[in-house]
MIDOSE-1310 file (N, C-alpha, C; in nm, 2 decimals, decimal comma, always signed):
residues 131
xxxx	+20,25/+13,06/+1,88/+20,19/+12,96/+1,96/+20,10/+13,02/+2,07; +20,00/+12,98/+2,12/+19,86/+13,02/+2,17/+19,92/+12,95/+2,35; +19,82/+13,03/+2,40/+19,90/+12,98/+2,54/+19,76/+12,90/+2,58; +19,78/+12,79/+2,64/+19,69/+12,68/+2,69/+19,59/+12,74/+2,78
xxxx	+19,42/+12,67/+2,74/+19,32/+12,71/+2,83/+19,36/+12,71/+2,95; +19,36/+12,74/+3,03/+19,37/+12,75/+3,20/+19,21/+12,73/+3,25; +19,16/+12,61/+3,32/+19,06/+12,58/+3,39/+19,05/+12,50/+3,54; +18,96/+12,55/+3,57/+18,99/+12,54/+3,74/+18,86/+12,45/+3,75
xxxx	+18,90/+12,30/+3,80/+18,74/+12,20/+3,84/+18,70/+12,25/+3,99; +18,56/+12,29/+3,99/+18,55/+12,28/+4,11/+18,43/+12,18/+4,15; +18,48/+12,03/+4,21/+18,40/+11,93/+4,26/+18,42/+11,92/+4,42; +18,35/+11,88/+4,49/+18,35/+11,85/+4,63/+18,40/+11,71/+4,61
xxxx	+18,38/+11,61/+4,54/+18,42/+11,48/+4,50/+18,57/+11,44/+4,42; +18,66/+11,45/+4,52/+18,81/+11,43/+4,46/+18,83/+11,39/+4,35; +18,77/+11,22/+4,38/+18,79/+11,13/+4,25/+18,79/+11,25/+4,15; +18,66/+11,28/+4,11/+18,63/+11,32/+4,00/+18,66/+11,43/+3,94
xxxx	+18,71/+11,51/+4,02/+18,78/+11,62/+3,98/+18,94/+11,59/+3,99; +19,01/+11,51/+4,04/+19,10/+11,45/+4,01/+19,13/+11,39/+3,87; +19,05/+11,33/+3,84/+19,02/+11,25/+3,68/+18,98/+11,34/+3,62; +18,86/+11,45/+3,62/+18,86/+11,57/+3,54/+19,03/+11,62/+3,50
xxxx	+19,13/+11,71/+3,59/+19,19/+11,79/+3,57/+19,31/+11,69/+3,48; +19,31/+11,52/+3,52/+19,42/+11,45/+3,44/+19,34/+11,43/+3,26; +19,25/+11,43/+3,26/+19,20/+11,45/+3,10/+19,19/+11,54/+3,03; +19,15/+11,63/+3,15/+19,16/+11,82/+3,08/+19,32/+11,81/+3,05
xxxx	+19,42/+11,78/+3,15/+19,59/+11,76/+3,08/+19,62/+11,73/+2,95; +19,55/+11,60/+2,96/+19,61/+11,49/+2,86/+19,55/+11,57/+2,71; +19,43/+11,63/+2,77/+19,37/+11,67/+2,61/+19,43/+11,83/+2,58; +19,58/+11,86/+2,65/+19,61/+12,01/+2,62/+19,62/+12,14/+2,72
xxxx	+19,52/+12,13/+2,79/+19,44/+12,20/+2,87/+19,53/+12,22/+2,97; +19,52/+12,33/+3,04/+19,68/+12,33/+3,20/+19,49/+12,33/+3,35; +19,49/+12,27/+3,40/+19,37/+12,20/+3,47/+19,43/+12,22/+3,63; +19,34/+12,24/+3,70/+19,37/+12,22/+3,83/+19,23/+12,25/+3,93
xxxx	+19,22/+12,17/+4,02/+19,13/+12,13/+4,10/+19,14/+12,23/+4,24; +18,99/+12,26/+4,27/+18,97/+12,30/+4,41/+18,85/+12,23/+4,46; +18,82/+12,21/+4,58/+18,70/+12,11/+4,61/+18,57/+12,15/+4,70; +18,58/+12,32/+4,72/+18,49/+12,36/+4,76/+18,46/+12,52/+4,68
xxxx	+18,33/+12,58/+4,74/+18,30/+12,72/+4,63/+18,43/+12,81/+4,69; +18,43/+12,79/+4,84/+18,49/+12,90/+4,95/+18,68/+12,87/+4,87; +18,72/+12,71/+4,82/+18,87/+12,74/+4,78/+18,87/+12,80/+4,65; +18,76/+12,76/+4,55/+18,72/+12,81/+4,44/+18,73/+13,01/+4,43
xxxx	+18,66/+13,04/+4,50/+18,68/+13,20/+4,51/+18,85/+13,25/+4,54; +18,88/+13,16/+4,61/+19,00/+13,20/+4,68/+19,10/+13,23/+4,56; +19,09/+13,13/+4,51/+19,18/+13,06/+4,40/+19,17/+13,16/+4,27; +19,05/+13,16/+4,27/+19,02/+13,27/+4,16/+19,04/+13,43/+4,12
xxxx	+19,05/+13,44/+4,30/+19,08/+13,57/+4,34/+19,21/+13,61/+4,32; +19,33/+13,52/+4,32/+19,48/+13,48/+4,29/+19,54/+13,47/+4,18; +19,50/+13,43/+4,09/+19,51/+13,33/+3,99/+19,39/+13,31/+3,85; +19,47/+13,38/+3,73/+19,34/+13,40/+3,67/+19,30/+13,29/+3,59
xxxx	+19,17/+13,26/+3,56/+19,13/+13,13/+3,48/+19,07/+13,18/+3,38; +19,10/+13,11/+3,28/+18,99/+13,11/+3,17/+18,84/+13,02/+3,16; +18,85/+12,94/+3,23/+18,72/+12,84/+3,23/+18,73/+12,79/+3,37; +18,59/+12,78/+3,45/+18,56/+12,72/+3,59/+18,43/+12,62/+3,57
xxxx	+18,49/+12,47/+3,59/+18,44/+12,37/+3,56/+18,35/+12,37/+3,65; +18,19/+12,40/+3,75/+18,15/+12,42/+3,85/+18,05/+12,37/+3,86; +18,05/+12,22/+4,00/+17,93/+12,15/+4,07/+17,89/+12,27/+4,12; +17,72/+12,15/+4,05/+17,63/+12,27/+4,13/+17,61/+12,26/+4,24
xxxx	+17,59/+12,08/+4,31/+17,61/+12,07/+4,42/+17,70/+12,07/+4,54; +17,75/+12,14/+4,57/+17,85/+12,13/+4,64/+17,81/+12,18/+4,81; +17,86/+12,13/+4,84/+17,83/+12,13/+5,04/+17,88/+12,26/+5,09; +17,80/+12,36/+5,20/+17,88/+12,46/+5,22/+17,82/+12,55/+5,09
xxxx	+17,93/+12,65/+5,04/+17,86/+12,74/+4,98/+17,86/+12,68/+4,79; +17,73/+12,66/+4,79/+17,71/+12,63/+4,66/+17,76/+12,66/+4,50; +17,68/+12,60/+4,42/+17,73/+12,62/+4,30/+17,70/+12,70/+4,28; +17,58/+12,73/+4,25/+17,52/+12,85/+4,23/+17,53/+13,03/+4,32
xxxx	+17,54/+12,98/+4,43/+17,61/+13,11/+4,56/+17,81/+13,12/+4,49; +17,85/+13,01/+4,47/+17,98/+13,04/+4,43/+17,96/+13,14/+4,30; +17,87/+13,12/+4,15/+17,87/+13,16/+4,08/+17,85/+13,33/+4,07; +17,74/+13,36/+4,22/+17,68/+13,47/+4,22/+17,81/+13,59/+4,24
xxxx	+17,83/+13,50/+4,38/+18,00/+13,56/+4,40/+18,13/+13,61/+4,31; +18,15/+13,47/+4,24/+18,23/+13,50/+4,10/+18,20/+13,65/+4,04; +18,11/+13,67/+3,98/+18,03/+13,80/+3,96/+18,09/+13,92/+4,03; +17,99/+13,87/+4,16/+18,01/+13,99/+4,23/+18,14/+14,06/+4,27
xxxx	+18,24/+13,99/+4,23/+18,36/+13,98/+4,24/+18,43/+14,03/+4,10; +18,39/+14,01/+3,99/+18,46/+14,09/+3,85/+18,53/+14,02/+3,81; +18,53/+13,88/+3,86/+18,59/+13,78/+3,81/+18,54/+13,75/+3,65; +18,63/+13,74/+3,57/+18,54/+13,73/+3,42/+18,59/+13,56/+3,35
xxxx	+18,62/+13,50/+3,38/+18,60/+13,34/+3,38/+18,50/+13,29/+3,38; +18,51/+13,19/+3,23/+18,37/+13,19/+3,18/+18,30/+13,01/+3,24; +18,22/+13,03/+3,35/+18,14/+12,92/+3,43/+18,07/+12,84/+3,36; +18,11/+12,70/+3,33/+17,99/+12,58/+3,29/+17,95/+12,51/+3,41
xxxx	+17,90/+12,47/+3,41/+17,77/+12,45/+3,54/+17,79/+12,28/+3,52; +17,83/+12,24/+3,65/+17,80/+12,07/+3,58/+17,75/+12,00/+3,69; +17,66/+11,91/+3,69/+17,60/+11,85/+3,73/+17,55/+11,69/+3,74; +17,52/+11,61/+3,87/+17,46/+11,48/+3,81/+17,32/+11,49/+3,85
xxxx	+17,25/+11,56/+3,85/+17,14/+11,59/+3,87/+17,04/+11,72/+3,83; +16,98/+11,66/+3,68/+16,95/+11,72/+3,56/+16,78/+11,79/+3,62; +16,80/+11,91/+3,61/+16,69/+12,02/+3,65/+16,71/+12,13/+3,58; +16,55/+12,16/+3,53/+16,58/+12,29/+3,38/+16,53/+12,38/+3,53
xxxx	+16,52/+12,39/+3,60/+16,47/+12,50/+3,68/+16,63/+12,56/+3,71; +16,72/+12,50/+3,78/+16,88/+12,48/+3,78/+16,93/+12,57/+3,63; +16,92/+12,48/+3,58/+17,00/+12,53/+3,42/+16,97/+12,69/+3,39; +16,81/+12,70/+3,41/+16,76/+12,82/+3,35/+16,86/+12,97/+3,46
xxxx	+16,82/+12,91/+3,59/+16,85/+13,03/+3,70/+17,04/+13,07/+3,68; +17,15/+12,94/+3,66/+17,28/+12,96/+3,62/+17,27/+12,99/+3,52; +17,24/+12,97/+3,41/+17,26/+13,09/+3,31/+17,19/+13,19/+3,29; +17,10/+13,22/+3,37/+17,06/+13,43/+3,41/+17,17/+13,44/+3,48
xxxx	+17,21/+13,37/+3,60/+17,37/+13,40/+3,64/+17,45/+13,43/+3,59; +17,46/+13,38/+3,45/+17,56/+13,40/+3,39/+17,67/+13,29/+3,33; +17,61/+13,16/+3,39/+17,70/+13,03/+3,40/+17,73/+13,05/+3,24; +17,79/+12,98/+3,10/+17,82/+12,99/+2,97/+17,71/+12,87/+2,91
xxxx	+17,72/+12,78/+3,02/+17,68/+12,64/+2,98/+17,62/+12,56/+3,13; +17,56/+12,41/+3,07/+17,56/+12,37/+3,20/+17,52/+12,21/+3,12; +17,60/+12,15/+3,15/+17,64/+12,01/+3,15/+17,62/+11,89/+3,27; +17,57/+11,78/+3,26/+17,51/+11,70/+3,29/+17,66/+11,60/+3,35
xxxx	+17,66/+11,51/+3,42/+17,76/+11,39/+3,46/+17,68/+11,25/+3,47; +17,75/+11,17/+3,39/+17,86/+11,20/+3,35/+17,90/+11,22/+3,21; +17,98/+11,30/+3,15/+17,97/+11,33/+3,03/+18,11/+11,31/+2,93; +18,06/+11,30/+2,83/+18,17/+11,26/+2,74/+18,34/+11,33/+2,72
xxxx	+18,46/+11,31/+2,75/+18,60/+11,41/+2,78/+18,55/+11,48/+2,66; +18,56/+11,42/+2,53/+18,55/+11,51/+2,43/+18,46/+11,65/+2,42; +18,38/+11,58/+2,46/+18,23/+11,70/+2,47/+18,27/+11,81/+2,59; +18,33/+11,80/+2,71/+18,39/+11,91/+2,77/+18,50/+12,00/+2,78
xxxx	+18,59/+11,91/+2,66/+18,70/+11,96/+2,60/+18,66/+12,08/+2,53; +18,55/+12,01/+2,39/+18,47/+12,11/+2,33/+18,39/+12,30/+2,42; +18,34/+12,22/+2,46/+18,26/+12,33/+2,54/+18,36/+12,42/+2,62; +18,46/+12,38/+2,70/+18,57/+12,44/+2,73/+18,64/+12,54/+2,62
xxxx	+18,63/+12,46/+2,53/+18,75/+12,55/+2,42/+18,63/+12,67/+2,36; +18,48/+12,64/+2,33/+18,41/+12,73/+2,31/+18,40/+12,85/+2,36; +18,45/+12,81/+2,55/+18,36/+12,89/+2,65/+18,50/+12,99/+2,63; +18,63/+12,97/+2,58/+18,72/+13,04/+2,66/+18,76/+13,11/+2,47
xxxx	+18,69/+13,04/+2,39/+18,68/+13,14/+2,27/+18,60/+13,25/+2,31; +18,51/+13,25/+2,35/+18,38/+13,34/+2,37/+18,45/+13,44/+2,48; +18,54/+13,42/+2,56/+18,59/+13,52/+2,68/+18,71/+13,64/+2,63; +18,75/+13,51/+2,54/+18,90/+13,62/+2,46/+18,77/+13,69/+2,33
xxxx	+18,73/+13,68/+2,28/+18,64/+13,76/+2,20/+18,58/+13,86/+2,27; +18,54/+13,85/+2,37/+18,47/+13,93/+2,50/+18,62/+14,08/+2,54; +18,73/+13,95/+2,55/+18,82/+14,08/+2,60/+18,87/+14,16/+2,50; +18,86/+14,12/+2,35/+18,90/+14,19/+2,23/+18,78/+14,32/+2,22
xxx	+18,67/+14,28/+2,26/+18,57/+14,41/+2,23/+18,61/+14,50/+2,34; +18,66/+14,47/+2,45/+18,66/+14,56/+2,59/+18,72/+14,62/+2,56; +18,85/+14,60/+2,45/+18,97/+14,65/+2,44/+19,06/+14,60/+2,56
């Protein structure tokens, strides 16, 4: 038996990352919510994730400043970029960052279920070559 994706939402908007982390549940997934980049690092620093669900907007230190950090940090948790405000200028710069993906809101459960389970195949494939 496989042990459940581990993914961490990071929204500044409760609601929605509240309802994120209960459908990432219901669909399998062990989910849990932080609501800024600054608890996001924190959390990450602590506690390892496989997937970081990540507004790009967020107040304070950004989506994108959080993602740099991630990084800069050796954190290897694989970042989808989510957003409700669709810009290929955005998209293009987080994934030279490094983001895996980057997804629009609001978006279909199934479709981030999907991309989730891709992003965290792609990380354990990653850790199989590192040895």
């Amino acid at each position: 038996m496989s042990v459940p994706t581990k993914v961490l939402v990071v929204d500044d908007e409760q609601r929605f990352a509240f309802n994120m982390v209960k459908l990432l549940t219901l669909n399998g997934l062990l989910a849990e919510a932080a609501y800024s980049g600054e608890e996001a690092l924190g959390r990450l620093k602590e506690d390892a994730f496989d997937v970081v669900l990540l507004d790009v907007r967020l107040p304070g230190l950004t989506g994108q400043a959080t993602l740099e950090r991630l990084r800069a940090a050796g954190i290897k948790a694989k970042v989808i970029a989510v957003t409700g405000h669709a810009s290929a200028e955005d998209a293009a710069e987080l994934i030279r960052l490094g983001a895996f993906d980057y997804i629009l809101k609001p978006c279909k459960t199934e479709k981030i279920v999907e991309l989730v389970q891709k992003a965290h195949k792609k990380k354990l494939e990653e850790e199989r070559a590192a040895g």
